[in-house]
C-alpha positions in Angstrom: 26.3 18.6 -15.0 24.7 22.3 -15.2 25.7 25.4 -14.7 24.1 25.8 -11.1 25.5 22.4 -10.3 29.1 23.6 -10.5 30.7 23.2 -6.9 31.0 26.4 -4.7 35.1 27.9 -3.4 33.2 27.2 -0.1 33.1 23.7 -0.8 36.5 23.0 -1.8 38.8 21.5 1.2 40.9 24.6 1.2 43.1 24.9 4.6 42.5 27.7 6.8 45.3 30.8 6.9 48.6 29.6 7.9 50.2 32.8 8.5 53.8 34.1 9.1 54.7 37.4 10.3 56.4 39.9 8.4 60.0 40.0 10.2 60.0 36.3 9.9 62.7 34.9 7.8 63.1 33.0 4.1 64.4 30.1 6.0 61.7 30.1 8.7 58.9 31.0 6.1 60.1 27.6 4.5 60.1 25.7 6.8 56.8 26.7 8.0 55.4 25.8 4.3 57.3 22.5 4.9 56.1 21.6 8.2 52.5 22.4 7.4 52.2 21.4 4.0 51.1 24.1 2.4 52.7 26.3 -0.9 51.7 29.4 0.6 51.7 31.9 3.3 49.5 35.0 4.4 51.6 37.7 5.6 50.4 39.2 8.7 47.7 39.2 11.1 45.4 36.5 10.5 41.6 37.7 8.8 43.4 40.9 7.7 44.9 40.6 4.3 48.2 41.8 3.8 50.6 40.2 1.6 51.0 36.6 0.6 54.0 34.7 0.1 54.3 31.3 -2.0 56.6 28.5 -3.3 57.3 30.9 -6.2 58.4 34.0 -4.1 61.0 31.4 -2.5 62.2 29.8 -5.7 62.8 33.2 -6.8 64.4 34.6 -4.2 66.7 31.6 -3.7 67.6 31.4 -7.1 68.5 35.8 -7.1 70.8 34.4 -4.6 68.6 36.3 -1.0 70.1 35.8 1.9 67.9 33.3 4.2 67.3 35.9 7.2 65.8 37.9 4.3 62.3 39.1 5.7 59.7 37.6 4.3 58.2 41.5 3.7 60.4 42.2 1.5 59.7 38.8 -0.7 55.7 38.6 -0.1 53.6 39.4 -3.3 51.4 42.6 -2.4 47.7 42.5 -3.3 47.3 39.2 -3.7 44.2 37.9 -6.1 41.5 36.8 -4.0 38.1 34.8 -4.3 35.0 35.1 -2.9 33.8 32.2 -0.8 30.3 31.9 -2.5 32.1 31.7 -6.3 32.0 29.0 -8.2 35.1 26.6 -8.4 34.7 27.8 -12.6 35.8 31.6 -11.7 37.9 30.7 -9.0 40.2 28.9 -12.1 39.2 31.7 -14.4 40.9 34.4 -12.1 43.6 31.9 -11.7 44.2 32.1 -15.0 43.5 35.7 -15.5 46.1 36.9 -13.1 48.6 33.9 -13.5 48.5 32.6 -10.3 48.7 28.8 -8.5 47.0 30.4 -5.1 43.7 32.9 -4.4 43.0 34.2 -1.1 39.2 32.9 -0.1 37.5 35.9 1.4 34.2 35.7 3.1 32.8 39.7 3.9 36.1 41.2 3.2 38.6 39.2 5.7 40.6 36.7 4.6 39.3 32.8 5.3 41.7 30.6 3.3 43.2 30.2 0.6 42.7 27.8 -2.6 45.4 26.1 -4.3 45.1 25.4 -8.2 45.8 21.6 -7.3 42.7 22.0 -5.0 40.5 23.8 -8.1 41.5 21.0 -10.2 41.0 18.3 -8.2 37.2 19.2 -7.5 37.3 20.2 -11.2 38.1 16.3 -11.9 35.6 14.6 -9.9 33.0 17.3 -11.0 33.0 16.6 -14.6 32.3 12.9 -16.0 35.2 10.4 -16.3 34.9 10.3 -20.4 36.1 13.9 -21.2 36.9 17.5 -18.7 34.8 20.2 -20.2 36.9 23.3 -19.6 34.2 25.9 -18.4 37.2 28.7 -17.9 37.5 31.7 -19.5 34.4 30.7 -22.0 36.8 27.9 -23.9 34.1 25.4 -24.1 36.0 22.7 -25.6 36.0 19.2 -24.7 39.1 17.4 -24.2 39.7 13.5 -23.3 41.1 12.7 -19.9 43.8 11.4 -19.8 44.9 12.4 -23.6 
């Protein structure tokens, strides 16, 4: 595989925005994670970026012991990292990396499209690269490793 054949954000099977207002609840916000099988929520009106709330904002604020009616506002991470929908899968994992997140906002001219899950980076990753060995492309590692070790 070359460099220009690395797969696109845009062609990953990310799920549109499921959204949740910001007055909504911990306890609503997870059950809507639940009942639509995602690990993360966009806070707000949909296409206009806000905040963005994952499976780590709830872990955390159940285990600092927040109330469930606690809004989801007040738990959301601010500025979320985001990706552009024409990147390549490779920076896409690199800013994953870089800013320690699971989760990236897609953005496509500035409004908010998706977002891309590291299970979805990885699994495109995996079929991308050839069965015998992953060559990690991120963050200019270059080193081959076997699959499965």
């Amino acid at each position: 595989m070359t460099a220009t054949d690395v797969p696109l954000v845009r062609d990953l099977p990310f799920r549109p925005l499921v959204t949740i207002e910001p007055e909504a609840s911990l306890r609503i916000a997870a059950r809507t994670m639940r009942q639509e099988g995602v690990s993360a929520l966009v806070v707000g009106t949909p296409g206009a970026l806000v905040t963005i709330l994952t499976e780590r904002d709830v872990t955390a604020a159940v285990a600092d012991g927040r109330a469930p009616d606690t809004l989801t506002a007040e738990l959301a991470t601010p500025r979320p990292a985001t990706v552009d929908r024409d990147a390549t899968v490779v920076a896409a994992a690199a800013r994953m990396l870089d800013e320690g997140v699971r989760h990236l906002v897609v953005v496509q001219g500035g409004r908010a499209v998706g977002v891309v899950s590291i299970r979805d980076l990885l699994a495109v990753l995996l079929q991308a690269f050839p069965p015998e060995g992953v060559l990690l492309l991120v963050g200019g590692f270059g080193e081959r490793v076997r699959w499965p070790r």
